[in-house]
Every structure is written in C-alpha cells, then in structure tokens.
C-alpha positions in Angstrom: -19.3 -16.8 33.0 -21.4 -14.4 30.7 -24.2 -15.9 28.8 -22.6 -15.8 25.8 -19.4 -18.0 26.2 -21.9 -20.3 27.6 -24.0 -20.5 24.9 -20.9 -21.2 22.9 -19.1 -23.9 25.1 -22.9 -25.2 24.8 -22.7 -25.0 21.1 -19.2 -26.7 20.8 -20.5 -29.8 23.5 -22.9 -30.6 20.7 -21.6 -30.4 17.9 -18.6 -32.5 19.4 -21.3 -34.7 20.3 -23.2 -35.0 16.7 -19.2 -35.0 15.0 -18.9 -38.4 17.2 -22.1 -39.8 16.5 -21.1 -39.4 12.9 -18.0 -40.9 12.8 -19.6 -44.5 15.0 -22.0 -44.0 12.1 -19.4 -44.1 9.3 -17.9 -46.7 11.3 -20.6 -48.6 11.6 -21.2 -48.5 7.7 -17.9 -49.9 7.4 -17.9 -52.6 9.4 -21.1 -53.5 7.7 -19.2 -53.5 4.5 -15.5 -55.2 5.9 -16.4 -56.9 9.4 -15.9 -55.0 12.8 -12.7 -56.9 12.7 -11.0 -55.0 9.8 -12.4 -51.3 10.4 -9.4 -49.2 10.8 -9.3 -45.2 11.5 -8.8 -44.0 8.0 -11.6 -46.0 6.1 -13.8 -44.5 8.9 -12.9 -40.8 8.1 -13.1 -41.6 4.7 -16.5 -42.8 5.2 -17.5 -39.8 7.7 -15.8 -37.2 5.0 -13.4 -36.1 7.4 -9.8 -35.8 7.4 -8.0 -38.8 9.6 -6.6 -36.4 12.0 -9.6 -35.1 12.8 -11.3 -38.7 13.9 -8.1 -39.1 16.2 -9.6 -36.1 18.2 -12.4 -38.6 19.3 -10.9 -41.9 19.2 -7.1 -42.3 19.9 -6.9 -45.4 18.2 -9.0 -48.7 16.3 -9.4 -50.3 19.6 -11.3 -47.2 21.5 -13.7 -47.0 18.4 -14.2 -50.9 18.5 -15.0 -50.4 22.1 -17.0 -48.0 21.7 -19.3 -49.7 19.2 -19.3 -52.2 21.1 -20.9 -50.2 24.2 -23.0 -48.9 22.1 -24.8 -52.5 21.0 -24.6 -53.4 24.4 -26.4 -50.4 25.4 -29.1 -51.3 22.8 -29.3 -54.9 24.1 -29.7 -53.9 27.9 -32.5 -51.6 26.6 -34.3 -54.4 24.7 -33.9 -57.0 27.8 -35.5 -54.0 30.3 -38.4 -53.8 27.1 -39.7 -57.5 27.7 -43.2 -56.8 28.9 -43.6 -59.2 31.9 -46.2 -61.7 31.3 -46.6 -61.3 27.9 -47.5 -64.3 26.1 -44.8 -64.5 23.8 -42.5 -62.8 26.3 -42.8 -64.4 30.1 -40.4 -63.5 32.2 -38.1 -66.5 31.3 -34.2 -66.9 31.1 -35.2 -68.7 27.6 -37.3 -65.3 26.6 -34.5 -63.1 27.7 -31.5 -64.9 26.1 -33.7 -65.1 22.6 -33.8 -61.6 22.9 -30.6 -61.1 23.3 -28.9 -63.7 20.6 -31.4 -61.5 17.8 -29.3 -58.4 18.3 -26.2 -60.2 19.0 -26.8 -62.1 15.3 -26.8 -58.4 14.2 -23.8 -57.0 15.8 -20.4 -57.7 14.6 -19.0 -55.2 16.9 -19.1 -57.8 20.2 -17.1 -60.3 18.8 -14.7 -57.5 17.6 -14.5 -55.9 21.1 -13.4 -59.4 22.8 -10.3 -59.2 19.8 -9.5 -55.8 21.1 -9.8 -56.1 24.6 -7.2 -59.3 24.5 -5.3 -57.5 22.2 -4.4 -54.8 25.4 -4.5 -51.5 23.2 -8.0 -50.2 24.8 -7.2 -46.9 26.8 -8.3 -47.3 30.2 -11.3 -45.4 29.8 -12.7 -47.0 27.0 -12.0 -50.6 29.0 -14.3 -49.0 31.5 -17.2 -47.8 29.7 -17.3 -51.1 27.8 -17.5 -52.9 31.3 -19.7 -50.8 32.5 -21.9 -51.9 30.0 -21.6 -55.1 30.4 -22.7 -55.0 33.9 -25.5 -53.1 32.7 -26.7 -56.1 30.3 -26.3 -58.8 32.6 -27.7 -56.8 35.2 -30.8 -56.3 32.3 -30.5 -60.1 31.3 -31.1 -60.9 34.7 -34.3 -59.2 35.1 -35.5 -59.9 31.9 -35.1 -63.6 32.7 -37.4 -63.0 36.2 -34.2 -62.9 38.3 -32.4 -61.1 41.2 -29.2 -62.4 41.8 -28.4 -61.5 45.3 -25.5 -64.1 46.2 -22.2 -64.6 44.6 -23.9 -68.4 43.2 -26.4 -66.8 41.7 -24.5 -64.3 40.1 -22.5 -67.1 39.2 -25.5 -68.2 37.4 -26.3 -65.4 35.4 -22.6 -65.4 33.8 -22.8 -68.8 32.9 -25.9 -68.4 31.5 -25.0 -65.1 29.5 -21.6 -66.6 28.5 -24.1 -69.7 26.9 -26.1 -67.5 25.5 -22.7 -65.7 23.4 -21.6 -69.3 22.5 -24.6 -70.0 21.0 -24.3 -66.3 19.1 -20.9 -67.2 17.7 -22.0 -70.7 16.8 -25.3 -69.5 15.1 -23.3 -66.5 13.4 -20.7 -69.1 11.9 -24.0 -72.0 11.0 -22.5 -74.6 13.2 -25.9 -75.1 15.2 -27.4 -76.0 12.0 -24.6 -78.3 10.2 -24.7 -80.2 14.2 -28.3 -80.5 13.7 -29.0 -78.6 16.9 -32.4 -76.8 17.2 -31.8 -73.0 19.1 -35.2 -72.8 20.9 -34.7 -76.5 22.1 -31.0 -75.7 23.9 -32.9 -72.3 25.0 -35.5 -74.1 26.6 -32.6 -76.5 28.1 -30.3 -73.9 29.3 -33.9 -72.4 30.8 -34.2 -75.6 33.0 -30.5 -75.5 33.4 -30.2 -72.3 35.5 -33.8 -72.7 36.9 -34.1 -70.3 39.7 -37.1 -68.9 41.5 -38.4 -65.9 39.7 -38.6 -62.3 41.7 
C-alpha cells in the first residue's frame, strides 16, 4: 500500500472518528434538553447539523446511540472508581467511598436509566449489546477495586452485583427525591450497605 492511500484511509479513520464524537455530542445536548429517554435520530442530526441519513452511517438505530452513550458514562465512571486515591482521607478504600463515587456521576447521567429501556426493549444490534456489557464488567470490575476488593469466588462476585445493583437503586430513588420524601439519609444507607457487604480488603 503506497504512502499516500495510507495517509488517506488514515485521514478518513479520523474524521469518521471526530463525525461520531460529534453526533454523541449533539446527542448528548439533546437528551439534556428532552431526557435520554425521548432522543430520537433526527433531533440528533438536527442538532449535529447533519442530514439524518448521514447519522444512520454511525448508528443504525435510537437504541445503538442510547447504548452507546451509555458506554460512554460507564466508561467515565470506571475511570473515576480506578481515580480513588487509596488512603486518602476523604477517599479510603471503602465500598461506601466507591459507591458515593459512583451515584455523583450516575445523578448526572440520564443515559443509564435510558440504556436499561433499550436493552429490554430487544432493538440493540448485537454489537452494541456487547460493548455496553463490556463496560459494565469494566465498572464493577473498577467498583470492586475502588471499594478495596478482589472478588475471586462466584459469592464474592455475588457480592459486588448486589452491592452495585444497591448502589443504582439508590441512583433511581435519589434521581426521582424518594430518599428524601422517606426521610432516608444517603451517607447513612452508604455507610449500612458498607457493613452489609463487609469483606476483607486486598
């Protein structure tokens, strides 16, 4: 292959790359503005200034650019869980620490709650069902460590999904202001879901 055809297959990988990035970030704009929920293909190329057929060539339907937001906050959250300095005062290595950590950028997404909707709804290409679990391995895999963890048996894996799957009930309710209106005080049922799934740190 000469240098130059290279160069432009090089050229075209990127700028497909930036044209996707564009089009999440128009998406993201308008879920902002409608919910994750409601964002449908053409408001996003209307946001992104492109014609609808052209957001088709990266996302074959609302459910693979759901997903795909989606993987992309869970990406951001796994990131944030492996940034909790151990020790830290304010951050020990605690299931408590990791899970407060993780319900702030949960408060913020709207894209996770969407995702589940999708994924029940069956009309996620394979692919995008794939990348989207992949990512969630990676976060509880991140939660896990963050929390001072290393699940090696099936129990204790166990553990870390009940815990995690806690920790999104307690997004949901927060999101919706249920913990408040029951009176309920988040860092007290962090702390209690803390001694709950108390395990010997790695």
């Amino acid at each position: 292959m000469s240098e130059a055809v290279s160069r432009r297959i090089e050229r075209r990988t990127r700028q497909r790359a930036a044209n996707r990035s564009a089009i999440l970030d128009a998406a993201r704009r308008v879920a902002a503005r409608e919910g994750a929920g409601d964002v449908s293909l053409r408001a996003v190329a209307g946001e992104a200034g492109y014609a609808p057929a052209s957001v088709y060539e990266y996302f074959r339907n609302r459910a693979e650019l759901v997903l795909a937001l989606a993987a992309d906050d869970m990406g951001s959250l796994a990131r944030a869980l492996r940034e909790i300095p151990a020790g830290a005062e304010d951050h020990k290595r605690t299931l408590a620490a990791a899970a407060k950590t993780a319900l702030a950028l949960m408060a913020e997404s709207g894209a996770l709650p969407a995702a589940v909707a999708t994924l029940e709804g069956g009309d996620a290409p394979p692919e995008s069902e794939r990348l989207f679990n992949g990512k969630l391995i990676a976060v509880l895999t991140a939660f896990a460590e963050a929390a001072g963890r290393s699940p090696k048996t099936r129990e204790e894996q166990s553990d870390i999904m009940l815990a995690a799957s806690a920790v999104i009930g307690l997004a949901v309710l927060t999101r919706a202001g249920r913990l408040k209106t029951l009176g309920l005080d988040e860092d007290a049922l962090l702390a209690l879901l803390d001694k709950r799934f108390a395990a010997p740190a790695i």
